[in-house]
N, C-alpha and C positions, 0 to 999 in steps of 0.2 A: 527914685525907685524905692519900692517899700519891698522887701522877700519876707514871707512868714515860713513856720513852717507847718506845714499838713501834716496830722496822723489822723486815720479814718477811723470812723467812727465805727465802727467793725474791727473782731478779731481777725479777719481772715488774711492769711499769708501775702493774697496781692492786692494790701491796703498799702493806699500809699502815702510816703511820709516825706517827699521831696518840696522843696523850696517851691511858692508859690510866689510870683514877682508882676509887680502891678509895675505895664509896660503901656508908654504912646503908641496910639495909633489902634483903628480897630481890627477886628478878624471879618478876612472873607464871611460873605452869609451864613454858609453850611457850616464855622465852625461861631455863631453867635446866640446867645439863652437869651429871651427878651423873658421882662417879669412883667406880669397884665396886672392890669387893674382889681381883678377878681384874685390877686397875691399867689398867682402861680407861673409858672416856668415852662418855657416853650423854647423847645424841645424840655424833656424833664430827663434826658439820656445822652450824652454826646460823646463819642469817642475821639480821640485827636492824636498824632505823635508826641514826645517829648519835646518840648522847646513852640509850639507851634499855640500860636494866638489864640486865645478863646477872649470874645469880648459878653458881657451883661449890658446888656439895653434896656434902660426901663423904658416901656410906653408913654405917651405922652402925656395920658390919663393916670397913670398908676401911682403916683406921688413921688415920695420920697422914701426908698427901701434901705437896708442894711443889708449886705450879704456878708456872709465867713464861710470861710471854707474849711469842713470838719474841728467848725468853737476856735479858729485861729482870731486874729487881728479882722474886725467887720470893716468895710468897705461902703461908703455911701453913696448910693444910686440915686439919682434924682429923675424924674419923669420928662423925656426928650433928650436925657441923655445916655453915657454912653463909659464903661471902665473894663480892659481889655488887662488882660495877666499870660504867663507863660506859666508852666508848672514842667520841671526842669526831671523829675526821676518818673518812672511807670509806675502806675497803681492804678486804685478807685477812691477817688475823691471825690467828698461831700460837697456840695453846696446848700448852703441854706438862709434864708432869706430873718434875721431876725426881727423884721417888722409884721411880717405874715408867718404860713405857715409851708411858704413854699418851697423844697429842696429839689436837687436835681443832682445827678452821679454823672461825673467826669471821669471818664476811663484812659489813662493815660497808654500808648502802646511805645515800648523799645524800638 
């Protein structure tokens, strides 16, 4: 288990700055970002509770990506597979892609 910790890249009040923790096993569909080929993010918005799976999928075509979340600790995504995290306090968390230019906000809800 790896936790980093989140602070959003925004000033705004419900940024959020809780522990992000890289967990086995992946999230149901509705809560999963796949990164495409073309280096963007699908869904580019996702809301989830506190504690509850979000997995990154890269495509099969899409290579090899870096994701961090709001400039934390990058995480390496490889194409056909698959890295799943919990993020533990409520906010708006960044995701971004440092091999491309593709981000995506994760809205954490209490």
């Amino acid at each position: 288990t790896t936790t980093t910790g989140g602070e959003a890249a925004t000033s705004e009040a419900s940024a959020g700055t809780g522990a992000i923790t890289l967990v086995d096993g992946p999230a149901p569909a509705e809560r999963t970002i796949t990164l495409h080929a073309d280096g963007t993010f699908e869904p580019d918005e996702l809301t989830v509770a506190v504690g509850e799976v979000v997995t990154f999928e890269a495509a099969a075509d899409a290579g090899t990506h870096a994701v961090t979340f709001d400039g934390s600790d990058s995480y390496t995504i490889t194409g056909g597979l698959t890295e799943s995290f919990t993020i533990d306090e409520p906010g708006t968390y960044t995701a971004s892609d440092l091999v491309g230019d593709a981000r995506a906000t994760i809205t954490v809800t209490g």
